[in-house]
C-alpha positions in Angstrom: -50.0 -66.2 38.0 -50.9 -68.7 35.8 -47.6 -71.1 36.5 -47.8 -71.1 40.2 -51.9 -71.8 39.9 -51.1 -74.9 38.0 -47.9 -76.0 40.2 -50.2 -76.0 43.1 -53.4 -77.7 41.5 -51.1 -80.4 40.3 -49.6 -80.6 43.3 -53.0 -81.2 45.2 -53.5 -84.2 42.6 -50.3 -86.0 43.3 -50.8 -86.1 47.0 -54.7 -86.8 46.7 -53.7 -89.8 44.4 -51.0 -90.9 46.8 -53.3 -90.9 49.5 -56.4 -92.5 47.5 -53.7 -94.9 46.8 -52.4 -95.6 50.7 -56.1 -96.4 51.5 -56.8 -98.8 49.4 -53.6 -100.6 49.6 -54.2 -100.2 53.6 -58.0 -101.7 52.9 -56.2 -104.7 50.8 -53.9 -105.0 53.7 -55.9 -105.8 56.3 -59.0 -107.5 54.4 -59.4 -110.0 57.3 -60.6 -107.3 59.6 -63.9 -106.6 57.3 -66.9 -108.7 57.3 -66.6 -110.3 54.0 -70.6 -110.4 53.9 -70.5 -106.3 53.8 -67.3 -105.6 52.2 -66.8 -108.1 49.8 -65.1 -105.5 47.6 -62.2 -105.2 49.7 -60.8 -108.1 48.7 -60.5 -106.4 44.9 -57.8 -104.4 46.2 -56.0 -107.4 47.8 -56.1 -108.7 44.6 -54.1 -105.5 43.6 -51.9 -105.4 46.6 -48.3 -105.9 44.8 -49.3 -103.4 41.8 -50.6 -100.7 44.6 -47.7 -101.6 46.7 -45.3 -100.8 43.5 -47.8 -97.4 43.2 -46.6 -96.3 46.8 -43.0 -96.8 46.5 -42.7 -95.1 43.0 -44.3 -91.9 45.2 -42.0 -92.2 47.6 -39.3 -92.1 44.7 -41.2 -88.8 43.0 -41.8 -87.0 46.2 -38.3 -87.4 47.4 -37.0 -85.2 44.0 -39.8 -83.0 44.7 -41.0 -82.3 48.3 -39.5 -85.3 50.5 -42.0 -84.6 53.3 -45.0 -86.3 51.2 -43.0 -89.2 51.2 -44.4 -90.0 54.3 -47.9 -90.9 53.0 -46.5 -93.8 51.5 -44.0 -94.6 53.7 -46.5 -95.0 56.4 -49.1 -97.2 54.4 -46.3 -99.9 53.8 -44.9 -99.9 57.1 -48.4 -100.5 58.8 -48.6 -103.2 56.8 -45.4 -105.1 56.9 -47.0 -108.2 58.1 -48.6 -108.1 54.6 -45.8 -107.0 52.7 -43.6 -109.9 54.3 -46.6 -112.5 52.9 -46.2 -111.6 49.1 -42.2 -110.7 49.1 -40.4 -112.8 51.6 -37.1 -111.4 51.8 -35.1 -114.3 51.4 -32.7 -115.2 48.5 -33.3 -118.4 46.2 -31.6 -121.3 47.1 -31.5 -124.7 45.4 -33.8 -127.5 46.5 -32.8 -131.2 47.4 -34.1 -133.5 45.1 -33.4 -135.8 48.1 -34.5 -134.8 51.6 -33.1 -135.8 54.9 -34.6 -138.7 56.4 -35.6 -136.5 59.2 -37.6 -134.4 56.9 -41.0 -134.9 56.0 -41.5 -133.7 52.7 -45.2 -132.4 51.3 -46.6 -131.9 48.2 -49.1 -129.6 47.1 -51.1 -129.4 43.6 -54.4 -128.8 41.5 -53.6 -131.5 38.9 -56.3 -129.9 36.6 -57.8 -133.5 36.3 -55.2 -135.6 36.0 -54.6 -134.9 32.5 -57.6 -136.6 31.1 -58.8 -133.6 28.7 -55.6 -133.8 27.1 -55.5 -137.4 26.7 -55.7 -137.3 22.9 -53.5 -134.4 22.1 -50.8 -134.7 24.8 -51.3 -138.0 25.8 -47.5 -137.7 27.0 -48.3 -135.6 29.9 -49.8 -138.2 32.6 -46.8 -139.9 32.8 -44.9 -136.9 33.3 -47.1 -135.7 36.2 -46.5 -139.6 37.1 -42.9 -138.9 37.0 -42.4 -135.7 38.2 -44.2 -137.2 41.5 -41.7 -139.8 41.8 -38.9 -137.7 41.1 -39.3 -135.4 43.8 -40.8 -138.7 46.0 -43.0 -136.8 48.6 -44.2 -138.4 52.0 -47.1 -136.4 51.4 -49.0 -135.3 48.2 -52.2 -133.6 48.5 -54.1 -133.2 44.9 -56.9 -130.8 43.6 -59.3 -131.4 40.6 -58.1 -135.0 40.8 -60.1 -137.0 38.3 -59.9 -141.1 38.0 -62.2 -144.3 38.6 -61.8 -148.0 39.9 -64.4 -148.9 36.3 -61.5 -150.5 33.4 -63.0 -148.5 31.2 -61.6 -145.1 33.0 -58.8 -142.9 31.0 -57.8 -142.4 34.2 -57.6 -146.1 36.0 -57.3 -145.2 39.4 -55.7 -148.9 40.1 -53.0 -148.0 37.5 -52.5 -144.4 39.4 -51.9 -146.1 43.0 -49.3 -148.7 41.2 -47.2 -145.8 39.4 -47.0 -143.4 42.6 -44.7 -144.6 45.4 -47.4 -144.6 48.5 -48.8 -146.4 50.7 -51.8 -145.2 51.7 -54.1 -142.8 49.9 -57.8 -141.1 50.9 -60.0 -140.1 48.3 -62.9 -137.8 48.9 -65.8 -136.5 46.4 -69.5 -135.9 45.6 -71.1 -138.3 43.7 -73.4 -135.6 42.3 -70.5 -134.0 41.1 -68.5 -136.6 39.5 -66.6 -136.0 36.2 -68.7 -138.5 34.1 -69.7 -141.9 34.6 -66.4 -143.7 34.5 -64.3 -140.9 36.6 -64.9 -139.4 40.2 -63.6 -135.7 40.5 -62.7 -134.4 43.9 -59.3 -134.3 46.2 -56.7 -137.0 47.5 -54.2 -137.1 49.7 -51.6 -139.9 49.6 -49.2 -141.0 52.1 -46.6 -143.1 52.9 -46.9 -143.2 56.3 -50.4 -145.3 58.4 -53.6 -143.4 57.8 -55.4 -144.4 60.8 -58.3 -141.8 60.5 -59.6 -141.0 57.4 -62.7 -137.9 57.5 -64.7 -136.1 54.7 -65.8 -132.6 55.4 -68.6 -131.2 53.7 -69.5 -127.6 53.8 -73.3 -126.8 53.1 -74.7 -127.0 50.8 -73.0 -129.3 48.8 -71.8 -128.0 45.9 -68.6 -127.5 43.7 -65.9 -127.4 45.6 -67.3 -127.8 49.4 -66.2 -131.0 50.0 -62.6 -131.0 51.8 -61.1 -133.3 54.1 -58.3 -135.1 56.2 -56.1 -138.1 57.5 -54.3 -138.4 60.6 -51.0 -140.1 59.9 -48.4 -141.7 62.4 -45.0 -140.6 61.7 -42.5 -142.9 64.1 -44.3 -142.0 67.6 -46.1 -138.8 66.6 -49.7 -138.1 65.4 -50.7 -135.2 62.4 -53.4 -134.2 61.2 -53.2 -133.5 57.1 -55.2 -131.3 55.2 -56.5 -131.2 51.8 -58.7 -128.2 50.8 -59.6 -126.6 47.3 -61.7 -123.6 48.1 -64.4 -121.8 45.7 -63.2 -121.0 42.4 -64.0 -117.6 40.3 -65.4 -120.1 37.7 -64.0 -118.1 35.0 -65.1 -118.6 31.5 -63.0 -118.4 28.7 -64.2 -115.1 27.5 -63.1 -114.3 31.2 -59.9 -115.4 30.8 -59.6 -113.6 27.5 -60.7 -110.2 28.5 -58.3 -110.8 31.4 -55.2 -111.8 29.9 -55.5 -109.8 26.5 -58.5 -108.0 26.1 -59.9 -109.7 23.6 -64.0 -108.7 24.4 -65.0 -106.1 21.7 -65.5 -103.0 23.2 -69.2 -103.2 22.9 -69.1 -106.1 25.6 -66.4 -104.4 27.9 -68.9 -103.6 30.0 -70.9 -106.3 30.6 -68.3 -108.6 31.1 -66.7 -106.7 33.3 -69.9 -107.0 35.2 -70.1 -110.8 35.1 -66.1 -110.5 36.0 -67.3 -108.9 39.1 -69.9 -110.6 40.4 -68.4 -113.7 39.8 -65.5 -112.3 42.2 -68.0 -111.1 44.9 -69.5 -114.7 45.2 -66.2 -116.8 45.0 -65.0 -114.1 47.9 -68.5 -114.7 49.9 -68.2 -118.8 49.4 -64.4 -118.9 50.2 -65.1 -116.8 53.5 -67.8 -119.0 54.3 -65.4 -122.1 53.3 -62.5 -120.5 55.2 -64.3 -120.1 58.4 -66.0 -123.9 58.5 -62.6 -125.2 57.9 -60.6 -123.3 60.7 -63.2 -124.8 63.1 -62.2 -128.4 62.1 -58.5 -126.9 62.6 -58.9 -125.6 65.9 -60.6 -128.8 67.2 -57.7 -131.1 66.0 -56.5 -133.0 68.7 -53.1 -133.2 66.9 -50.5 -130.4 65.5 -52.2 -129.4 61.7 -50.8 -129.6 58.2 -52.9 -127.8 55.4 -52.5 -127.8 52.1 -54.8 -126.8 49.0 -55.5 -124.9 46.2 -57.3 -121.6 48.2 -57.7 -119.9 44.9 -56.9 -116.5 47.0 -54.1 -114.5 47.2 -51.7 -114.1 50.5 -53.5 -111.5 52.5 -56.9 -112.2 51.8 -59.7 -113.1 54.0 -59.7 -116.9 53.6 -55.6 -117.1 53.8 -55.8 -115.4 56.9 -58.7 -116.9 58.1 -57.3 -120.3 57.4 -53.3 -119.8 58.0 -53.8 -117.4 61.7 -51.5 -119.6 64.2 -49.7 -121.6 61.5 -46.7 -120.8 59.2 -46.8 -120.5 55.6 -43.8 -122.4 53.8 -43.6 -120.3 51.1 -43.5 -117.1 53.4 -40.8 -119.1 55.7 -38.5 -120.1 53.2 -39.8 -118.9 49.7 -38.4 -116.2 47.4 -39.7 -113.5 44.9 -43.2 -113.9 43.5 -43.5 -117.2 42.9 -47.2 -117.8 41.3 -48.9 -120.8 41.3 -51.6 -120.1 39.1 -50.3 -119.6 35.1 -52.9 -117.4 34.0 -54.5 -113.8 34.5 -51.4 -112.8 36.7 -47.7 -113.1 37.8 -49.1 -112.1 41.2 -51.4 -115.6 41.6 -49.8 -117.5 44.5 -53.1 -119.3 45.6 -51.8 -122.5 46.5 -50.3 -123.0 50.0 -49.0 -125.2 52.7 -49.2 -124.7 56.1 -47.9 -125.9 59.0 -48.3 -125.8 62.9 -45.2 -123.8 64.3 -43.7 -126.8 66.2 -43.1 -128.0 62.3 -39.5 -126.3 61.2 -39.7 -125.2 57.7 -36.4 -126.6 56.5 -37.0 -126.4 52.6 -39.8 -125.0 49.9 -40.0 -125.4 46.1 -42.3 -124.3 43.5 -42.0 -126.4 39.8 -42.3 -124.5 37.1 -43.8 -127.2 34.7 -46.6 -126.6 32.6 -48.4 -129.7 33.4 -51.2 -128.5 34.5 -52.5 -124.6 34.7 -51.3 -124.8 38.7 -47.5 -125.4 39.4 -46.8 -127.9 42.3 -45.4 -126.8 45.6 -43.3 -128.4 47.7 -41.7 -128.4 51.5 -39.5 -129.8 53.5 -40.6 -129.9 57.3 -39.1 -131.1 60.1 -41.2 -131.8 63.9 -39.9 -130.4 66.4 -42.5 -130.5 69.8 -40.6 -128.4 71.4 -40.9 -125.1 69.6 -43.7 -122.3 70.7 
C-alpha cells in the first residue's frame, strides 16, 4: 500500500509544479496587461521567462515517458504565448552581416557606451579609440549613444570637439541635465549622430527630472522623406556592486543573503514603476509624430516586459525580425539580458541586424540595416 500511496502523492507534486510553473510563465508572458502600479512583481517572472519557458518544455519531455496527457499543461502555456516566445527566440538562423550596406539601406546604430570610456582612461587608455574605430568600421547613418560622457572645456578626457572629428557624421544632437552632469569638465546624457540634415532637434523630459528621464529626438531628411529618430535610456536597477556580486556569484555571506536580497528587490520594483511611467510618456511623443518612428535605446528591460511592449506596440523589433538565438546585450547578471533595442515603423523593411560582441563597454552595440519602403502596411 505504501508504493502506490507515494506514486500518487508524487504524482500530485509534478503536475501541481507544472502548473505553478504554466502560471507564472503565463503572468511573465503577458506582463503588459497588468497595471505595473499594482503588480509590479509580475515583471520578476518576465525576468525569468527563458528559464520557466526551459521548465515547461523539460515537463513536457517527463510527462511524455510517463503519462503523455499532462503534457498538455505545458503545452498550452507556451502556445498561448507564442507572441512572447517568438520575442526572446526568433526562429531564424545566423547569417553574416555586411560590413558594407547597400546604399539603399539605412543603417542604425544602437549603444550604452558606459561613458565613453573615461573611467578607464588610465588603465585601458586603448579602448576610446577602439570604440572610435569600431564606429567607423561599421560606418552607421545613425548612431544613437547611452551614458555618453564628454565636454566642449580643453581640459575634458573626453573633448567632445575631438569626438565629432574622429566619427564620420554630420550632424549630431546632444541632450542632458546639467544637474546631473558627470563632473565639471563632462556633460553625461544621450546623442544621436547623423549623417543625414537634422532639421528638428527636441529634448524630452519626463518629471521629475532625475537620472535617466531625459530622452529625446531629431527628425532627419533622408532624399525626400522625413523620420523621426529616437534615443531613450530608461531607468536603471542602479545596482551596486555587492548587487552585482550576489547576483553573478554569490558572493554576500550568508548572514546578509537576506537583506540584500531585499534591497535587490526593491530596487527592481522601483526601476519597473519608473520605466512604466518612462515607457508610457514616451509612447505619447511616439504616437504624436507626424513622421514614420525609429527608436532606439538602452530600455534596461527584457523583451516582453511592460515598457518593451509599451514602447515597441505598432513597430517592429530588428532583432525579433532578423536576429538569432539569445543574443544579450547586457554582459553581466545574465545570458538572457537583451535590453537594448531598435525599433522601427513597419513601412521600414528590416533587411539586416547585428549584435558586436566586444567588450568595450558592459553593453554590446546593435546594429540594423533598414530599408523605407511607404508602401508597406
Amino acid at each position: 500500500m505504501e508504493k502506490p500511496f507515494l506514486r500518487r502523492f508524487t504524482k500530485k507534486i509534478f503536475i501541481l509544479s507544472n502548473m505553478v510553473v504554466g502560471v507564472l510563465f503565463l503572468g511573465g508572458a503577458n506582463v503588459q496587461y497588468f497595471n505595473p502600479q499594482h503588480w509590479w512583481f509580475i515583471s520578476l517572472f518576465t525576468l525569468a521567462l527563458p528559464y520557466l519557458l526551459l521548465l515547461l518544455v523539460l515537463f513536457v519531455l517527463f510527462w511524455l515517458f510517463i503519462k503523455p496527457g499532462w503534457s498538455i499543461i505545458s503545452l498550452l502555456a507556451i502556445l498561448s504565448s507564442i507572441h512572447a516566445i517568438k520575442n526572446i527566440f526568433p526562429l531564424h538562423l545566423a547569417s553574416d552581416f555586411p560590413i558594407h550596406k547597400k546604399s539603399s539601406n539605412i543603417r542604425i546604430m544602437s549603444w550604452n557606451v558606459e561613458l565613453f570610456n573615461i573611467l578607464h582612461y588610465k588603465d585601458h587608455p586603448e579602448k576610446k579609440q577602439e570604440i572610435i574605430d569600431l564606429i567607423n568600421k561599421y560606418d552607421p547613418d545613425l548612431a544613437c549613444f547611452q551614458e555618453m560622457v564628454a565636454g566642449e572645456n580643453k581640459k575634458a578626457i573626453n573633448y567632445f570637439p575631438d569626438i565629432k572629428k574622429a566619427l564620420r557624421f554630420t550632424d549630431n544632437f546632444y541632450s542632458y541635465g546639467v544637474k546631473n552632469d558627470f563632473d565639471k569638465y563632462h556633460h553625461y546624457g544621450i546623442i544621436i549622430f547623423s549623417k543625414y540634415p537634422i532639421i528638428r532637434k527636441q529634448t524630452l523630459v519626463n518629471k521629475p527630472d532625475s537620472y535617466n528621464s531625459t530622452f529625446q529626438f531629431v527628425d532627419i531628411v533622408v532624399a525626400k522623406d522625413t523620420f523621426r529618430v529616437f534615443n531613450v535610456h530608461l531607468q536603471s536597477l542602479k545596482f551596486s556592486q555587492e548587487n552585482l556580486n550576489y547576483l553573478d556569484n554569490g558572493t554576500v555571506p550568508s548572514e546578509g543573503n537576506i537583506s540584500e536580497s531585499k534591497n535587490i528587490i526593491e530596487k527592481i520594483k522601483l526601476g519597473v514603476l519608473k520605466r512604466a511611467s518612462q515607457a508610457n510618456f514616451i509612447k505619447d511623443e511616439l504616437n504624436h509624430s507626424p513622421y514614420p518612428v525609429i527608436v532606439c535605446g538602452d530600455f534596461n528591460d527584457v523583451p516582453v516586459s511592460y515598457a518593451y511592449e509599451t514602447i515597441g506596440k505598432g513597430l517592429q523589433n530588428a532583432f525579433v525580425v532578423k536576429g538569432s538565438g539569445i543574443s544579450r546585450t547586457f554582459s553581466s547578471i545574465s545570458p538572457t539580458l537583451r535590453i537594448d533595442n531598435i525599433f522601427t515603423d513597419k513601412k521600414f523593411k528590416i533587411e539586416d541586424f547585428t549584435r558586436i560582441k566586444k567588450s568595450y563597454s558592459d553593453h554590446f552595440p546593435i546594429i540594423a540595416d533598414v530599408k523605407y519602403q511607404p508602401q508597406n502596411p
